[in-house]
N, C-alpha and C positions, 0 to 999 in steps of 0.2 A: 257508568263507565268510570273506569277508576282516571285519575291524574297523572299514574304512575307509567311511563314509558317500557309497558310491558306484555308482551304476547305470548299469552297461554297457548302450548303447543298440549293438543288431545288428539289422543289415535281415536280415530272412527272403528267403533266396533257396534255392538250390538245397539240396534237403535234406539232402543229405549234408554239403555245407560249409558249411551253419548249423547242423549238428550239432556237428561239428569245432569251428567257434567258442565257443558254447556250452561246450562241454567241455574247450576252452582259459582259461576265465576261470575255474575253478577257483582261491578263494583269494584272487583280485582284485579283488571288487568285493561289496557286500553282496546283492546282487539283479541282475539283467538285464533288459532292457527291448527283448521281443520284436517289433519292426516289421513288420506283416504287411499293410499294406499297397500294398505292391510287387506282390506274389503273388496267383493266382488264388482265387476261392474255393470252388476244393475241394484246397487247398494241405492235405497231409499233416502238417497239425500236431501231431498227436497222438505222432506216431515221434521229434516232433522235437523237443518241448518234454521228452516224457521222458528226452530224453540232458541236461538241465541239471542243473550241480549246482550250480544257485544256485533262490531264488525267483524265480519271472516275473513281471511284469507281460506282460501281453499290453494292443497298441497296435493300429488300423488306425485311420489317420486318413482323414479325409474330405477332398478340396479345400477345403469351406467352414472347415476351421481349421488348412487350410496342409497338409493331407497330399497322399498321391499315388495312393490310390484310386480305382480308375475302376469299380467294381459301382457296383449298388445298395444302398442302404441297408438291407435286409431282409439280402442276400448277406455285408452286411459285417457285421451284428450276430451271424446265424446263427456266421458264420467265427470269431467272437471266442466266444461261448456254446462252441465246440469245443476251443476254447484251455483254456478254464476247466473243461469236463468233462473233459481233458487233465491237469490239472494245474497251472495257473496258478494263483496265488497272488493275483494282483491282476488287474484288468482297468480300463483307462484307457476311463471314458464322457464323451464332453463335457456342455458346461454342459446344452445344450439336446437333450439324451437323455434318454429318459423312465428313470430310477434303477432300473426294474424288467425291464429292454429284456436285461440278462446278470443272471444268477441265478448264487449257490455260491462268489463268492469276494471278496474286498475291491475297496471302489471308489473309484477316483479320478474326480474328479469337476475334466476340466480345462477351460480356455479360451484361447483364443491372440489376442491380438491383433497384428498385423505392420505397424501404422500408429502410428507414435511418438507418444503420449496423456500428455497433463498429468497431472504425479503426483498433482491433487487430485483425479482421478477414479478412483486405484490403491484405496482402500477401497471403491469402490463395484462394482467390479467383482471383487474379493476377496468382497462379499457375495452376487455372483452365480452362484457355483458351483457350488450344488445340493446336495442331500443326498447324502452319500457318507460313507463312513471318511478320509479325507484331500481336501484340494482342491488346484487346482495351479491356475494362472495363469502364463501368457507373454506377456511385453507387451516390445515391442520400446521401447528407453528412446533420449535424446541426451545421451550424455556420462554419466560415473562419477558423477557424483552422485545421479542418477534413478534407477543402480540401487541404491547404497546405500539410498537414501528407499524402494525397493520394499521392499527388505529390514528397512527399520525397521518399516514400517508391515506388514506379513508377523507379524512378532515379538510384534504385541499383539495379534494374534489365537489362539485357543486354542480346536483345536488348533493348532500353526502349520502353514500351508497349504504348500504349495513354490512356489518364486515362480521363475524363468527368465526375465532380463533379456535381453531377444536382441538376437543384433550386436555388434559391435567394443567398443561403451562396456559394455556390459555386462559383461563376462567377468568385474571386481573379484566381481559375483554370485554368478557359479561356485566362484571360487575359495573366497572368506571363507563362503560361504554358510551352512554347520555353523557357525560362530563367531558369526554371528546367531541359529543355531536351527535351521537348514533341517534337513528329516529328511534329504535326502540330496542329493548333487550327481548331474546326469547327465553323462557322458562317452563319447563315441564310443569304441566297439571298434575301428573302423577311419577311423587320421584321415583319410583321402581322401574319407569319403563319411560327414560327420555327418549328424545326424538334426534338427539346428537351427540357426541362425545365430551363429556364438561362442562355437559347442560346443567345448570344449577335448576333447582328445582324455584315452582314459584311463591312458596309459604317462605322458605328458606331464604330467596331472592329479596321478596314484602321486609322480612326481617333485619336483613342488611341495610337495607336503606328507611330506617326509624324516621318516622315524621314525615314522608312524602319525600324526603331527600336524595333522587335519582341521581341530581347533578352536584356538586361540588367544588369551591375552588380551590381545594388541598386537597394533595393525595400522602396518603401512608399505607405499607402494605407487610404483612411478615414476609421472610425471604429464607424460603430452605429448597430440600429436596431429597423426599417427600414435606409437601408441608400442607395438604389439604385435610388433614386431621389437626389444623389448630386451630383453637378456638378467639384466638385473639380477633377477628375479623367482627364476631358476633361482641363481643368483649366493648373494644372498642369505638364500633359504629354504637352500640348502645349508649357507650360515655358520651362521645359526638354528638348524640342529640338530646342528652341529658344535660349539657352544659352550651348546646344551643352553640357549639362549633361547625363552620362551614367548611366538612372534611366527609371523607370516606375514607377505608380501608379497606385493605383487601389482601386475597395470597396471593404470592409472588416466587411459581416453582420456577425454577434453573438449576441447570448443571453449570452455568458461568455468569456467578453474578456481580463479576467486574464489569460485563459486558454490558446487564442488568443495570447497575447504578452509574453508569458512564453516560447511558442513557437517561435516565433519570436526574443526575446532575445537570445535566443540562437544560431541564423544563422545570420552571421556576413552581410549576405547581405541587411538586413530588417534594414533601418536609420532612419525611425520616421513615424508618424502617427500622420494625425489629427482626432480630439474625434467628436461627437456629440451623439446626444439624444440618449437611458439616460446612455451614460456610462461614463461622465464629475467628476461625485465622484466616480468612483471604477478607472478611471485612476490616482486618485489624492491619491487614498489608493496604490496604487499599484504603484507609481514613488516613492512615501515616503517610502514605503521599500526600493527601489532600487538604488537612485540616491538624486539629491535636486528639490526641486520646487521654481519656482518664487515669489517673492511677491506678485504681484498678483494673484497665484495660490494656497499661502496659504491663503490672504487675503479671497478669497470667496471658497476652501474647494472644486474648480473646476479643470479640465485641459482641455484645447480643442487642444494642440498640445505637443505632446512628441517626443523628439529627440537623436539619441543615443551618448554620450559622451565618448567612451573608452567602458567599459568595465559597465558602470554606465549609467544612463538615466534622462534626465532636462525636468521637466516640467510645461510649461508655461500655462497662460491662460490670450488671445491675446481682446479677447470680451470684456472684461472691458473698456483696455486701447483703444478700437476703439468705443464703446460706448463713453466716455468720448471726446475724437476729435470730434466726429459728433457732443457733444448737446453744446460744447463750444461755438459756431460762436454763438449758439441762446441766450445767455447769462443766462442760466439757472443753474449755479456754484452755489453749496447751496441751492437751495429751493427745494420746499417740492415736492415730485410726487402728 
């Protein structure tokens, strides 16, 4: 079992190569997270849960909370109650499942919303998750700030429930999620085919956190949008544990990222950010409130990196002055583009 707070999410398909899978994650992931709702139900689960050598949760989600089950409701609980006289460890009931519907093993007690919900209603459906051993909540969020705010608000609840921000702005969730408290992150076994929207994958997930490092007490994150095509996340966390820094990084999509770092200024753990497309003048409006800017960041009215100073925030912008290094050697100083 690995150390690492993370749940391999596999779709149950052909038994023999969800057995294989299964028995591939050996060492990788603290638990696995059995998807059975693909399959029919009188799916052979019992052969197939016993090749794990991790703990299960056993999942079949319903349409009504985003799954892909087509039985009846009676076919799908029976299939899951089989999981758990199998050997599962946990079994995922939603909100609105009677608590007593799967008997014999731990329960998560989740709920999925897929319609992007104001974070001042993120407690109130955090309250609504039924009696269980653990609650989970997925609520699809807009922009990295909303999932941090899931995540804060996640954190004053006890026990802390697991909270899954879904979609492109959410991922900062996935990643820091341990570093707020999350008992664990979920991660696709197979990144072609996750099992939620902004599921990071779990090689690519192991990655990020170099050395065992789930949790961390610095955060840094790039900040654009689109920005889950940079590579600085992989970059970074790599130098982090190469220089034995207790940090992570991560992406940080938004369409408002005053709103983003407002939030962020205010928890002492968040130490800077780098900018890119197009939020390079609203970081440069927004550090000039707050702190000073560089010469070259007054120079062109940009910032592509902010860092925090105390209490105050500097911010730089590095592109000019490596623009200038690179065209030097060609000796193109002064002339015209």
């Amino acid at each position: 079992m690995s150390e690492l707070p993370l749940c391999a999410c596999v779709w149950a398909a052909d038994p023999d190569a969800t057995r294989d899978a299964l028995v591939a994650l050996a060492g990788r992931a603290a638990l696995v997270e059995l998807r059975l709702d693909r399959v029919a139900p009188d799916y052979p689960v019992g052969p197939v849960i016993g090749a794990a050598p991790l703990p299960v949760l056993a999942t079949c989600r319903p349409p009504r909370e985003g799954g892909a089950w087509s039985g009846d409701e009676g076919a799908r609980l029976a299939l899951l109650q089989r999981a758990v006289d199998a050997g599962a460890r946990w079994v995922d009931l939603e909100w609105d499942v009677d608590p007593g519907a799967v008997v014999g093993a731990l329960r998560l007690r989740s709920r999925h919303v897929f319609e992007p919900t104001a974070p001042a209603s993120f407690d109130a459906l955090l309250a609504s998750l039924g009696a269980g051993d653990l609650g989970k909540l997925a609520v699809a969020v807009e922009g990295a700030e909303q999932a941090l705010e899931l995540l804060e608000r996640a954190a004053r609840v006890r026990p802390c429930p697991l909270v899954v921000a879904l979609g492109p702005d959410g991922v900062a969730a996935r990643v820091l999620g341990p570093s707020y408290g999350q008992p664990w992150t979920y991660a696709a076994h197979d990144p072609r085919d996750p099992t939620g929207p902004g599921q990071l994958d779990l090689t690519g997930l192991t990655r990020l956190w170099r050395g065992g490092r789930a949790r961390a007490e610095a955060a840094y994150g790039v900040v654009g949008s689109p920005v889950g095509h940079s590579r600085s996340p992989a970059l970074f966390n790599h130098l982090f544990a190469e220089l034995g820094v207790d940090a992570l990084y991560s992406w940080l999509q938004t369409a408002d990222p005053q709103a983003l770092w407002n939030r962020c200024a205010a928890d002492p753990r968040w130490r800077g950010f780098s900018v890119t497309t197009p939020h390079k003048q609203a970081a440069a409006a927004w550090a000039r409130a707050r702190g000073t800017l560089s010469p070259a960041a007054e120079a062109t009215g940009a910032v592509n990196t902010l860092s925090r100073a105390g209490d105050a925030w500097r911010a730089d912008n590095t592109d000019a002055r490596a623009l200038r290094e690179l065209l030097a050697p060609a000796g193109l100083s002064g002339r015209d583009a």
